[in-house]
C-alpha positions in Angstrom: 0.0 0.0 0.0 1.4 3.4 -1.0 1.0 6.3 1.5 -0.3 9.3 0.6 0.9 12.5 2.4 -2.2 14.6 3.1 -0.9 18.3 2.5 -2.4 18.0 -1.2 -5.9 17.5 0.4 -5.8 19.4 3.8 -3.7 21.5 5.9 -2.7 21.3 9.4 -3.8 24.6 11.1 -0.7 27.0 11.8 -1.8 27.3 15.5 0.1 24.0 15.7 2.9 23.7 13.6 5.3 24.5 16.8 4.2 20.3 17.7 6.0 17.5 16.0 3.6 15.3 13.6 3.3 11.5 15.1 1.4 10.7 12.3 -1.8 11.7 9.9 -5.0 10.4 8.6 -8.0 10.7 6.7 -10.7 9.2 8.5 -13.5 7.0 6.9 -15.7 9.7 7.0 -13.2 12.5 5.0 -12.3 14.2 8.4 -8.5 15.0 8.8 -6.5 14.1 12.0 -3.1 14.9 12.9 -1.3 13.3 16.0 1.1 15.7 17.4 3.7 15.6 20.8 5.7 18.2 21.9 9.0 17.0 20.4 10.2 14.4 18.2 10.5 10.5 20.2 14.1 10.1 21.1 16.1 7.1 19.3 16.3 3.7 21.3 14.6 2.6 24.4 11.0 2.5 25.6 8.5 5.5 25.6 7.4 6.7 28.0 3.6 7.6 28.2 3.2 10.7 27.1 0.3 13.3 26.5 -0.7 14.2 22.7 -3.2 16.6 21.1 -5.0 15.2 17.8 -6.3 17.9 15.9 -9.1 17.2 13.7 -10.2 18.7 10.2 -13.7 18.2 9.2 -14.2 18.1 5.2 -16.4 21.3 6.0 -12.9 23.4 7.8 -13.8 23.3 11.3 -11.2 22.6 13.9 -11.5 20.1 16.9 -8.7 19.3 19.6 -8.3 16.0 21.4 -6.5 15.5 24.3 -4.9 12.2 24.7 -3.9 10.8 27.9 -1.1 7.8 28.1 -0.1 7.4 24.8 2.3 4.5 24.9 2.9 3.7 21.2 6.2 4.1 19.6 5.9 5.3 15.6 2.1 5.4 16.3 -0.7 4.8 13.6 -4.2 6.8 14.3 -7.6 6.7 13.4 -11.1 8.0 14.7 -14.0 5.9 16.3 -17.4 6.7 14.8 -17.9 7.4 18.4 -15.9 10.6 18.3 -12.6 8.8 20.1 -9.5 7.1 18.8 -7.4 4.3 17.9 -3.6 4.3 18.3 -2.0 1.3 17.3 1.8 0.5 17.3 4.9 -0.7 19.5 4.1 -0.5 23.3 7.1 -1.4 25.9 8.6 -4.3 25.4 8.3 -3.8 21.7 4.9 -5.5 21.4 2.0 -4.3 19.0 -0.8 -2.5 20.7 -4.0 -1.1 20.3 -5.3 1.9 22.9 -8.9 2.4 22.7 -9.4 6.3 23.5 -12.7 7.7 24.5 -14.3 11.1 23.1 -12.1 13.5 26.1 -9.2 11.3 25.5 -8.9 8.4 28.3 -8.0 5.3 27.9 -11.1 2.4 27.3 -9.1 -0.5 26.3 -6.3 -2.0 24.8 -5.2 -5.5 23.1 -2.3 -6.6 21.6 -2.5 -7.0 17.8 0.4 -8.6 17.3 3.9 -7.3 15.6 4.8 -5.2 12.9 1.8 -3.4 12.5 2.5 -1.6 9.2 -1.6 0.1 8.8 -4.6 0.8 10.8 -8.0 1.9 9.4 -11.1 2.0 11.1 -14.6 1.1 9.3 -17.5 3.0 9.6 -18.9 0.4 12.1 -16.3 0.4 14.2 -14.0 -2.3 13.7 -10.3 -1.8 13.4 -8.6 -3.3 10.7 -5.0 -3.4 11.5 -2.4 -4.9 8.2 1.2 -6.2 9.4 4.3 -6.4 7.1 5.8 -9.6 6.4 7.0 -10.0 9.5 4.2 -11.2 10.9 1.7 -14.0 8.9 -1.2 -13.0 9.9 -1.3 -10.2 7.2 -4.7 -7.9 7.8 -6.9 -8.5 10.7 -10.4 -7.3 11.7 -10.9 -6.4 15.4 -13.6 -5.0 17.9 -12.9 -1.8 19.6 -12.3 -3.7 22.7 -10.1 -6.1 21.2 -11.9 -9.6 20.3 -11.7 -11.2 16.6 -14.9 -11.8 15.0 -15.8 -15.4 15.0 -13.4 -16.3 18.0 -15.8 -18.3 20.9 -15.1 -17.1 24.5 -15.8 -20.3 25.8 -15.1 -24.3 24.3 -17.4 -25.6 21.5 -20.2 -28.4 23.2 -19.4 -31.8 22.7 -21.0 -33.2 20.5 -22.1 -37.0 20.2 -21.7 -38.7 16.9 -23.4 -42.2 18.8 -26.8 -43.0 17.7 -29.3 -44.4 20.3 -31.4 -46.8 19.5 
């Protein structure tokens, strides 16, 4: 998949450009969102948890601000919830792949790991998060809840079933 920047198709307002760009989107519903930290992640070593501000363009021009609480993810991916919160998916400590579930003012609701080398993120207009690994890992492109479960998995052990006939 080739990534698009998003400067052709919208602009991050100047009130922010002092803030370092995590990442960008385009959500599924054309709205614009910008992940920003005070400064760049240093080189080597866990991140910390940090606070970030997502700033948000609607395909109309108005401006919304999200404060994010706790962000753990290192080289972070980002995507809205038709809720109004957010995803962030990428390398938690430890260097495992993570998806935090954010609510509408920005606190944590849930988090799962996804696996490794998480490589996109896209939520669908119901909900789910789709989340595509490189090569590294086989599982390729996976559809997820927002609170982590795969569709189809059972929470609990199929019935037994009997394959004896009574007479």
């Amino acid at each position: 998949m080739q990534k698009t920047a998003l400067v052709p198709y919208a602009h991050l307002p100047r009130a922010h450009h002092d803030r370092h760009v995590l990442t960008s989107t385009a959500d599924v519903f054309g709205a614009a969102h910008w992940l920003l930290a005070e400064r760049a992640p240093q080189p080597g070593g866990d991140v910390l948890p940090f606070n970030a501000l997502v700033v948000s363009v609607d395909p109309g021009g108005n401006v919304e601000l999200t404060e994010l609480s706790a962000v753990r993810a290192r080289w972070p991916h980002l995507d809205r919830l038709p809720d109004g919160g957010f995803v962030v998916a990428g390398l938690a400590p430890q260097y495992k792949g993570e998806v935090q579930g954010l609510h509408a003012l920005g606190r944590e609701t849930s988090s799962f790991s996804v696996g490794d080398a998480i490589e996109h993120l896209l939520v669908d207009e119901s909900g789910h998060i789709w989340v595509g690994h490189f090569d590294e890992n086989p599982a390729g492109i996976r559809r997820w809840s927002a609170t982590g479960r795969l569709p189809g998995r059972r929470t609990a052990p199929p019935s037994p079933v009997s394959s004896t006939a009574t007479p």
